[in-house]
N, C-alpha and C positions, 0 to 999 in steps of 0.2 A: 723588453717589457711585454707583458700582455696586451691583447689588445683591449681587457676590459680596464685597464691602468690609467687611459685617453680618457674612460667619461669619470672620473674621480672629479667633480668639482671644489675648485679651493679659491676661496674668498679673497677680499681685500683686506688686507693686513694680519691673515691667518702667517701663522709659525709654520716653519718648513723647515727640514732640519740638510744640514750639508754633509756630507760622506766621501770620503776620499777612497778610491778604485783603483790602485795601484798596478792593477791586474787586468785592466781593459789591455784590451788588444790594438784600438785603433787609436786610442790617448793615453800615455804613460801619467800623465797628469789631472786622469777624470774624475770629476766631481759630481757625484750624483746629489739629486735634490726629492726629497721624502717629505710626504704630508699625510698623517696620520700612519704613521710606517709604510705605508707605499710608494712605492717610486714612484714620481710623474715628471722627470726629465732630467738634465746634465746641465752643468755648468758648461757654455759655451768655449770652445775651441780657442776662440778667437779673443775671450776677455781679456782683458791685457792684467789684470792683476789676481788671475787662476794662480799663479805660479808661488804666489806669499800666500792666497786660501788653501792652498795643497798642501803645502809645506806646514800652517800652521796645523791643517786639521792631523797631518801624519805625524806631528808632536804634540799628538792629545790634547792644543787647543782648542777652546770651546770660541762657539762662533753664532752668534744670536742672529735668523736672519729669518724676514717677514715679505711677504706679498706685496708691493707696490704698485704692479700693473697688472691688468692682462689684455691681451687682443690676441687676431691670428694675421700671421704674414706667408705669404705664398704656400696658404695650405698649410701651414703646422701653427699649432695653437703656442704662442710665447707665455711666460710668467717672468716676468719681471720683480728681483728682488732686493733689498736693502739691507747688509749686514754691517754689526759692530763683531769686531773680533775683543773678547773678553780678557782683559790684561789683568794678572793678579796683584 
């Protein structure tokens, strides 16, 4: 990401959209996370249910997902979000 990607500010309960990155290098599993088409960060390493949002987004599931929190933790700015995944 750039570094001017960091001062993007994005609200509470603004739309983010999720993107599946099957091409990262360091996470076969990476989930980037977009507001207003910009990147401003990845679905966590560590989430424990990344591996069914991957899965659905790389079978052109659609995945509705919003702003819940923000704060910063040891120096990196977190967003915190809430999704439904859309069942037809």
């Amino acid at each position: 990401m750039k570094k001017e990607d960091f001062k993007i500010e994005v609200g509470y309960k603004s739309q983010v959209d999720l993107i599946a990155a099957p091409n990262n290098k360091f996470d076969p599993i990476a989930i980037q996370v977009f507001y207003n088409s910009r990147q401003i960060g990845w679905v966590a390493k560590s989430y424990v249910k990344k591996k069914t949002l991957f899965g659905t987004l790389m079978q052109g599931g659609k995945i509705n997902a919003r702003v819940i929190s923000k704060d910063v933790q040891k120096g990196y700015r977190r967003v915190k979000v809430e999704y439904s995944i859309v069942r037809d």
